[in-house]
FILUMMAR-323310 format. One record per residue (C-alpha): residue number from 0; x, y, z. Coordinates in steps of 0.05 Angstrom, whole numbers, plus 5000, padded with zeros to 4 digits. Example, Ala and Ser with C-alpha at 12.3 -4.5 7.8 and 13.67 -1.06 7.14 Angstrom:
% residues 2
zavo 0	x 5246	y 4910	z 5156 $
zavo 1	x 5273	y 4979	z 5143 $
This chain:
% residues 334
zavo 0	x 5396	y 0096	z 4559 $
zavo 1	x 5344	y 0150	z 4543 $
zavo 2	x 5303	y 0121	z 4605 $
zavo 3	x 5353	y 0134	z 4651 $
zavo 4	x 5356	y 0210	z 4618 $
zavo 5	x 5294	y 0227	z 4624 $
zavo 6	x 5287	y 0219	z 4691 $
zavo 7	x 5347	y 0247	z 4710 $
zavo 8	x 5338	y 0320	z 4665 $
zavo 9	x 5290	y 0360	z 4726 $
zavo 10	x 5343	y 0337	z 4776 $
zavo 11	x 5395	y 0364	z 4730 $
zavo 12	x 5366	y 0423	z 4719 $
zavo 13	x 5346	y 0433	z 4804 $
zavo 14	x 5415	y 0429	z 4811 $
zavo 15	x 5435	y 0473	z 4761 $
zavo 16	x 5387	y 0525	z 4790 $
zavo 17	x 5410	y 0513	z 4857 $
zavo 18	x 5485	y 0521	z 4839 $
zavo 19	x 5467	y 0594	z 4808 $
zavo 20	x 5423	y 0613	z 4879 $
zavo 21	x 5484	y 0591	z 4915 $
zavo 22	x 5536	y 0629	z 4864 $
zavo 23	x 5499	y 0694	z 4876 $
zavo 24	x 5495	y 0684	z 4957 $
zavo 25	x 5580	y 0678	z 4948 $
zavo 26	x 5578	y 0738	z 4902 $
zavo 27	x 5548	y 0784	z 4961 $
zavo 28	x 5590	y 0752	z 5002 $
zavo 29	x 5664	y 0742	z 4977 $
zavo 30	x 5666	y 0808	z 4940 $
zavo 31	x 5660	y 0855	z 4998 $
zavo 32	x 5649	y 0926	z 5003 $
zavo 33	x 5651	y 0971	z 4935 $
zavo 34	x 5712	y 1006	z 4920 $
zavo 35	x 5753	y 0974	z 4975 $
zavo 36	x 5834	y 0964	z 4947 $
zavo 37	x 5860	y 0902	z 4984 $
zavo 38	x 5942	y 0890	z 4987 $
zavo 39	x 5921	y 0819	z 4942 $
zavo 40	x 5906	y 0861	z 4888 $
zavo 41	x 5980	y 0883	z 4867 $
zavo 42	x 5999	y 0807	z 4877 $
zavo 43	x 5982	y 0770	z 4806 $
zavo 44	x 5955	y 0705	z 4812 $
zavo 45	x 5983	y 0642	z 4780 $
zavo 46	x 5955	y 0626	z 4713 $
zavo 47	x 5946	y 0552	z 4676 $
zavo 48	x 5973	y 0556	z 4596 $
zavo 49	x 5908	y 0575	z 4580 $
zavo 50	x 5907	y 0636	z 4616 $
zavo 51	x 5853	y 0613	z 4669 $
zavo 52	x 5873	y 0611	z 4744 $
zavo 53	x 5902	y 0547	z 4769 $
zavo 54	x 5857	y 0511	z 4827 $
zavo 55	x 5860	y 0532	z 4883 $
zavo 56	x 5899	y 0603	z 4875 $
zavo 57	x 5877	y 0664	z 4898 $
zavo 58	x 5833	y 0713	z 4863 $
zavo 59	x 5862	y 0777	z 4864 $
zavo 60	x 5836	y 0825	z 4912 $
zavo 61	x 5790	y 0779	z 4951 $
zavo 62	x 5842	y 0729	z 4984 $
zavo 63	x 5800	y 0678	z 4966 $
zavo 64	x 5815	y 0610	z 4920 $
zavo 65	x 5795	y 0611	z 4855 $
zavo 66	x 5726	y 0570	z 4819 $
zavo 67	x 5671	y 0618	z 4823 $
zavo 68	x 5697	y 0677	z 4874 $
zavo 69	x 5688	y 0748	z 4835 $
zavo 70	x 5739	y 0795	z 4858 $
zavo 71	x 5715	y 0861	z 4890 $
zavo 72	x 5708	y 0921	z 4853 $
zavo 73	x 5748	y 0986	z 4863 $
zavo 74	x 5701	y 1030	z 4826 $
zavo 75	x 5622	y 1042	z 4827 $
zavo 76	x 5581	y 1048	z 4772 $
zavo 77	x 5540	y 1116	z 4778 $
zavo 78	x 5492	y 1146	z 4721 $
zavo 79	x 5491	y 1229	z 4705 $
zavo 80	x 5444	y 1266	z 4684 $
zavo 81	x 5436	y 1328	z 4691 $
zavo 82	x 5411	y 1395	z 4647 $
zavo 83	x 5440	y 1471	z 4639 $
zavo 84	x 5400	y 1534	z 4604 $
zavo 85	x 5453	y 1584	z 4585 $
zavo 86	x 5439	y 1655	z 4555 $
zavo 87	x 5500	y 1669	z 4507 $
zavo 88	x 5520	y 1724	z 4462 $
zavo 89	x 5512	y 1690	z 4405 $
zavo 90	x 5480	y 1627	z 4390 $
zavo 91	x 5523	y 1591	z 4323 $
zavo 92	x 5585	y 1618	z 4360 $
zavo 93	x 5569	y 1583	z 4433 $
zavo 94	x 5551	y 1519	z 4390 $
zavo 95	x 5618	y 1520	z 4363 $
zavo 96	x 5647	y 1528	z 4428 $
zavo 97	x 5613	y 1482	z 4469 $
zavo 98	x 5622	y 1420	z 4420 $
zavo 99	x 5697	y 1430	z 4415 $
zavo 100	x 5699	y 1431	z 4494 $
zavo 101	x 5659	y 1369	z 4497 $
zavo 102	x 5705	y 1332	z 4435 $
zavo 103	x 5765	y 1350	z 4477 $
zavo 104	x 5734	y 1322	z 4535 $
zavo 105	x 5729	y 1259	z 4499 $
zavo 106	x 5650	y 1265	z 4493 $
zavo 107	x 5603	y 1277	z 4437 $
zavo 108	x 5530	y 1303	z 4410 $
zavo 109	x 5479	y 1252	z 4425 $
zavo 110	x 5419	y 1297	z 4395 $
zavo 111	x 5404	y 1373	z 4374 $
zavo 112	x 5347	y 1410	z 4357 $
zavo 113	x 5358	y 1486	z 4326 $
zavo 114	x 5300	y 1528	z 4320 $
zavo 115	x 5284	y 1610	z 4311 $
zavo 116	x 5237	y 1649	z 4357 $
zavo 117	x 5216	y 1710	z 4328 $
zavo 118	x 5291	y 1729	z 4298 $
zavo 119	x 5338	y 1697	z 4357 $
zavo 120	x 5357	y 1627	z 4339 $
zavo 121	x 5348	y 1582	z 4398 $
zavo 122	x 5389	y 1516	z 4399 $
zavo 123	x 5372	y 1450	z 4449 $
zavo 124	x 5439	y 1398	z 4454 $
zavo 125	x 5454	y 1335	z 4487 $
zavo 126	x 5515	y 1312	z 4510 $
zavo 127	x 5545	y 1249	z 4531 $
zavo 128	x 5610	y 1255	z 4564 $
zavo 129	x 5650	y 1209	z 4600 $
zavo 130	x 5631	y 1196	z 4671 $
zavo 131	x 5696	y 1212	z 4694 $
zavo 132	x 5703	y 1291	z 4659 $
zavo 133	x 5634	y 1299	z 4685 $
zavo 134	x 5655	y 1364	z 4724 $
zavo 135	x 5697	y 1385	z 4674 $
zavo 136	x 5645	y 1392	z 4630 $
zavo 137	x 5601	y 1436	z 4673 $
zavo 138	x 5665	y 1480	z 4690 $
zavo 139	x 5670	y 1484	z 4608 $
zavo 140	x 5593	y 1506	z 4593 $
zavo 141	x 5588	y 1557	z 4648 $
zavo 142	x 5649	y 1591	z 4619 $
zavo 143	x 5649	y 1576	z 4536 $
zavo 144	x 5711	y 1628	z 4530 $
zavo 145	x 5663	y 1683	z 4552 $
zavo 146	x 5607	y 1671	z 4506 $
zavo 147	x 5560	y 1644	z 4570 $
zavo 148	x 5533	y 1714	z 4595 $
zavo 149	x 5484	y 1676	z 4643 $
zavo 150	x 5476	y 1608	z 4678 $
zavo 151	x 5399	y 1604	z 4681 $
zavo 152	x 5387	y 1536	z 4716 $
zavo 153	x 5426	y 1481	z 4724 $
zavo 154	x 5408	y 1410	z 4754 $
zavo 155	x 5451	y 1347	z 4764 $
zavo 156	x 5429	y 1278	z 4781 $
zavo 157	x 5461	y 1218	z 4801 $
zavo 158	x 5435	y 1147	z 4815 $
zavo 159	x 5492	y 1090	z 4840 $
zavo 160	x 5468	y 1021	z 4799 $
zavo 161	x 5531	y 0980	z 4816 $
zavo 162	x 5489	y 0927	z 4856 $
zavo 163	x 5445	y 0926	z 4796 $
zavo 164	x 5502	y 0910	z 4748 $
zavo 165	x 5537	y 0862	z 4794 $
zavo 166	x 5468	y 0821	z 4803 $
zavo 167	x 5457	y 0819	z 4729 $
zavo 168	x 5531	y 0803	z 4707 $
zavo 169	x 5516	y 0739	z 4751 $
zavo 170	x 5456	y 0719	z 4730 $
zavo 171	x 5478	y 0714	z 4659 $
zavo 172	x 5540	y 0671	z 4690 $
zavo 173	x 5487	y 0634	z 4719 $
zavo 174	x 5449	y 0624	z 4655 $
zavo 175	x 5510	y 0614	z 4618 $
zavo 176	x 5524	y 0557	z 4661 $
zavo 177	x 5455	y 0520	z 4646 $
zavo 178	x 5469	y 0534	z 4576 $
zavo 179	x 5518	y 0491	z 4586 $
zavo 180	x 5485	y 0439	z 4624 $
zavo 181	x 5433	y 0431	z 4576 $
zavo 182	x 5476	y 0427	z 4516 $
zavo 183	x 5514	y 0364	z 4551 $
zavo 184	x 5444	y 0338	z 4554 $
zavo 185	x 5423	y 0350	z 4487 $
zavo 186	x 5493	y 0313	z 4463 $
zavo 187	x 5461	y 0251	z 4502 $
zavo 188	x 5400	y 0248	z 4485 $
zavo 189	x 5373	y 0201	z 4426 $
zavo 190	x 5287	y 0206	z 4436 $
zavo 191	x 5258	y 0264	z 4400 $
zavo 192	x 5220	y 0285	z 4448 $
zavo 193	x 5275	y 0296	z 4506 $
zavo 194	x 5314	y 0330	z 4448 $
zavo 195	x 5259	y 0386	z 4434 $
zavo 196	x 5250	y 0392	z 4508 $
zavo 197	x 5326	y 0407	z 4516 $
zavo 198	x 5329	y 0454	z 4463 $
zavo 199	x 5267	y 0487	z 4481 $
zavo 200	x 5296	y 0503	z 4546 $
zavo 201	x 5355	y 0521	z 4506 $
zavo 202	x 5317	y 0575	z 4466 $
zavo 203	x 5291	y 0606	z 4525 $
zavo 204	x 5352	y 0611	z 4558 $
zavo 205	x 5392	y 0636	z 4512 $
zavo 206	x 5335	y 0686	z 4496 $
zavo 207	x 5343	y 0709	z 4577 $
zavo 208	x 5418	y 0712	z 4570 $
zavo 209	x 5412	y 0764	z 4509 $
zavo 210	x 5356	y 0799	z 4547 $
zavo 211	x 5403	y 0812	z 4606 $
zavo 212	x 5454	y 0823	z 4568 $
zavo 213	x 5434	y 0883	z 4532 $
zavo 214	x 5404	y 0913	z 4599 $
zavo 215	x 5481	y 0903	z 4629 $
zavo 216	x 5514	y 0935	z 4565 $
zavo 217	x 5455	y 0995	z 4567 $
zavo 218	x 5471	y 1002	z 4650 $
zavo 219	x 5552	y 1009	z 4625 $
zavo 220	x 5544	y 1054	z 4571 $
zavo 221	x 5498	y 1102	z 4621 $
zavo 222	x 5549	y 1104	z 4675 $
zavo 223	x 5602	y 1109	z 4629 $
zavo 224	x 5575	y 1160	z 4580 $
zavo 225	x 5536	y 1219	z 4628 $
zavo 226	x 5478	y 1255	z 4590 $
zavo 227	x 5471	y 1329	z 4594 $
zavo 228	x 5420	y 1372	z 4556 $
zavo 229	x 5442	y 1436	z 4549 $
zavo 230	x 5401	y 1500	z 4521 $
zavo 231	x 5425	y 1552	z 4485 $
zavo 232	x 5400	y 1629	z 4482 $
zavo 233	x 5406	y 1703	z 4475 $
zavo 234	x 5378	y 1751	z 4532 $
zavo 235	x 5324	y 1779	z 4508 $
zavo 236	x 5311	y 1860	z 4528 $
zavo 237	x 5240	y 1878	z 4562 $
zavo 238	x 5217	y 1919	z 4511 $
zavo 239	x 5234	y 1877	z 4449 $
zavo 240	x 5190	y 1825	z 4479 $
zavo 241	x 5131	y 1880	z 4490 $
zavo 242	x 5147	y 1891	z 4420 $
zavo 243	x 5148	y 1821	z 4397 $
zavo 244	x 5077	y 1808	z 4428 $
zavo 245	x 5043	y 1864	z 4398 $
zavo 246	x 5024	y 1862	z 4327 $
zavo 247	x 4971	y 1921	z 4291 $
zavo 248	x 4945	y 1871	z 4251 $
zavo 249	x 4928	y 1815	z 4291 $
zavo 250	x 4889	y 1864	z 4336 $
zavo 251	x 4861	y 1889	z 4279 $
zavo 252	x 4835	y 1813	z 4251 $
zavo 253	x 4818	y 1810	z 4337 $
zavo 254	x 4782	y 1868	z 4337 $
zavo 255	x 4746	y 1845	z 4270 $
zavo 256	x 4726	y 1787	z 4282 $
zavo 257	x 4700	y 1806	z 4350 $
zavo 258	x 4649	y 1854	z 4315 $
zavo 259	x 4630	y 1795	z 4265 $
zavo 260	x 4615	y 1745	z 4327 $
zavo 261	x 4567	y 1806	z 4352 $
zavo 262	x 4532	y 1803	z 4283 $
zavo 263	x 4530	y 1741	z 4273 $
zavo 264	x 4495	y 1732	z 4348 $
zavo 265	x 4437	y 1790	z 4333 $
zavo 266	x 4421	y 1758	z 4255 $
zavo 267	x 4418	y 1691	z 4298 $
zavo 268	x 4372	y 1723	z 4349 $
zavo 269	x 4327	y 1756	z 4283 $
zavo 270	x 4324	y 1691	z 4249 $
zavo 271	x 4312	y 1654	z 4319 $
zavo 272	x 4253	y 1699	z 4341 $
zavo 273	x 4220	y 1715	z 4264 $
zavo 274	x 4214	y 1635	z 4253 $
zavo 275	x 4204	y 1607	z 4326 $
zavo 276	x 4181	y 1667	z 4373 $
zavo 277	x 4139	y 1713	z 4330 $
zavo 278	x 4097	y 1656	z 4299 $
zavo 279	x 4084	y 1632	z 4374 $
zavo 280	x 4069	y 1699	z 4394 $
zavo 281	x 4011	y 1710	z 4341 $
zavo 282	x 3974	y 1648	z 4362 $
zavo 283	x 3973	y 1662	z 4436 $
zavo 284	x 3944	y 1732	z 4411 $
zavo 285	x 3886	y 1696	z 4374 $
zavo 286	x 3872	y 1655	z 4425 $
zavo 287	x 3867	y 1706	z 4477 $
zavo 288	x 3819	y 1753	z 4425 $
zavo 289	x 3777	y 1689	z 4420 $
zavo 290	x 3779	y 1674	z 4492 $
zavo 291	x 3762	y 1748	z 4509 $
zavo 292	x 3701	y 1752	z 4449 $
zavo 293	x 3670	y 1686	z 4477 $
zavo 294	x 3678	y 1711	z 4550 $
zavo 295	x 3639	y 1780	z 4529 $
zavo 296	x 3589	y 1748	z 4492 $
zavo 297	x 3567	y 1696	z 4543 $
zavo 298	x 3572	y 1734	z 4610 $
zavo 299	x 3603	y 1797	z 4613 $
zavo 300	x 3549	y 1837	z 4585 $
zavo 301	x 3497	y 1806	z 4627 $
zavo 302	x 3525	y 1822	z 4682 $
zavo 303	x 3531	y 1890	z 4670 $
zavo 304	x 3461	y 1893	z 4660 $
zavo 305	x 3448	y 1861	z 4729 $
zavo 306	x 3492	y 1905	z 4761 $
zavo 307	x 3469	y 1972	z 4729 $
zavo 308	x 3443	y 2011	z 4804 $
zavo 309	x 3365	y 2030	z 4800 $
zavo 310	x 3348	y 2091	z 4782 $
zavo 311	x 3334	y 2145	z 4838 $
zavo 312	x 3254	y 2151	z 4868 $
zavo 313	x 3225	y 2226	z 4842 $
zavo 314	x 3227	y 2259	z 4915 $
zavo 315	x 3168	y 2281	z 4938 $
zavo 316	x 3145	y 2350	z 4972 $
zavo 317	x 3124	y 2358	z 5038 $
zavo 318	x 3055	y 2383	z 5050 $
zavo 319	x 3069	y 2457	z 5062 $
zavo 320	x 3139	y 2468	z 5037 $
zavo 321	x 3145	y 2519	z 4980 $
zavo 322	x 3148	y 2475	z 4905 $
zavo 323	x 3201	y 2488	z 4868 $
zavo 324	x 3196	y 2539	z 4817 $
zavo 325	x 3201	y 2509	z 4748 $
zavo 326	x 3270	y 2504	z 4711 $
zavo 327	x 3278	y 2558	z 4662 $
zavo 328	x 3288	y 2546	z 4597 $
zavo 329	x 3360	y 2566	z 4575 $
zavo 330	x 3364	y 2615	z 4526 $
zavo 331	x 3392	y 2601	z 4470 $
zavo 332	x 3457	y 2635	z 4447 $
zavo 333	x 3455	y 2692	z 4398 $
């Protein structure tokens, strides 16, 4: 018995495979367009006693026969976001507002963040409200009863993901169905070997059905649950924010510690040129005096000497010319 298993369980499981490639070609196909209403729909189809379709009937709002058709949707599946920065009169009293607006709305406070800035409290919210009071909601935070004195930005987004949460719902049908498979096979088989093969493959597909099923519940709880983060403030007047940015004393510690860098930079230079500089300085001076003592006592004196121009030749008087008288001797003073 357990050879004709073995052989059998990658044929099995081709055709398992197979069976979910060709259930998600019919799921394109047989659903149509999204959103489109169909007269089928309002016609109920005929149920067995345990509540599943009988063979062959209908499946409301496709015309087609039951097994694995998937009726088309009538609504897509769209994610919000979007975020608002609102200048109120008064920050505690806009809070109070705004969540009562959202409750009423059927939403609630996903995550809040209060802080002060200089003396104005300044408040950061995010809501979730349902996809479908989306608008509502807005309409509701630009007003706030009068408490929203400005609307100063204000950005929406929107991304469609119904083709991602149709392809997921039937891949975990798919997986679901090879859960299936491979439990029938596990009931079967008697060699330990093919029975921890089976429920290895059982493991990991169970593991990929929870995997994709918490991506498809975190898809439907985004599209039907928008997110808005909202911020709350006061306007703030031009010359209490001059104000607010000038303070005597830290220009005074500025101011201080400016004149300590200075200092701090001429001791440095003091230190710098006493230890490094002036020592350096008094050895290339004794080395030039020695340089200049050995250059006068080998050559410089010598040639001086050699240079020194002869003495002028006594001149000598012509025969005939009148001699000079003699010099007189100069009197002495007094």
């Amino acid at each position: 018995m357990m050879r004709t298993i073995r052989p059998l369980l990658p044929i099995v499981l081709l055709a398992i495979v197979l069976g979910g490639c060709s259930s998600s070609a019919s799921l394109s196909t047989v659903g149509g367009p999204v959103g489109e209403n169909t007269d089928s729909a309002a016609k109920p189809a005929p149920l067995a006693q345990d509540g599943a379709l009988e063979p062959g009937a209908p499946v409301p709002g496709t015309g087609a026969t039951g097994g694995n058709a998937i009726g088309a949707r009538d609504d897509a599946k769209i994610i919000r976001t979007g975020s608002m920065a609102l200048e109120v009169r008064d920050v505690p009293t806009a809070l109070r507002t705004a969540r009562d607006a959202i409750v009423a709305l059927g939403g609630y406070v996903g995550a809040s963040t209060t802080k002060n800035e200089g003396d104005q409290p300044v408040a950061e919210i995010t809501y979730r409200i349902p996809a479908d009071r989306w608008e509502a909601a807005l309409d509701a935070l630009r007003s706030l009863n009068g408490q929203t004195t400005k609307v100063v930005a204000e950005h929406t987004e929107a991304a469609e993901v119904t083709a991602q949460v149709i392809d997921l719902e039937a891949r975990i049908k798919n997986l679901r169905s090879s859960e299936l498979a491979l439990q029938a096979i596990a009931e079967k088989a008697t060699k330990v070997s093919d029975v921890l093969e089976v429920e290895a493959r059982l493991t990991e597909t169970r593991g990929q059905i929870e995997q994709l099923t918490a991506q498809l519940k975190d898809l439907n709880d985004r599209a039907d649950f928008a997110t808005l983060a909202v911020s709350f403030n006061v306007p703030v007047v031009a010359v209490e924010v001059a104000a607010r940015n000038w303070d005597p004393k830290t220009a005074v510690d500025e101011a201080a510690a400016s004149m300590l860098a200075i200092l701090q930079n001429l001791v440095t230079a003091g230190i710098w040129f006493a230890i490094v500089w002036l020592p350096i300085l008094v050895v290339l001076g004794l080395f030039t005096a020695i340089a200049v003592w050995i250059a006068r006592r080998l050559g410089f004196r010598a040639r001086t000497r050699d240079e020194t121009p002869p003495s002028a030749p006594p001149s000598e008087t012509p025969p005939g010319a009148p001699s000079a008288p003699p010099a007189e001797p100069l009197a002495s003073e007094g």
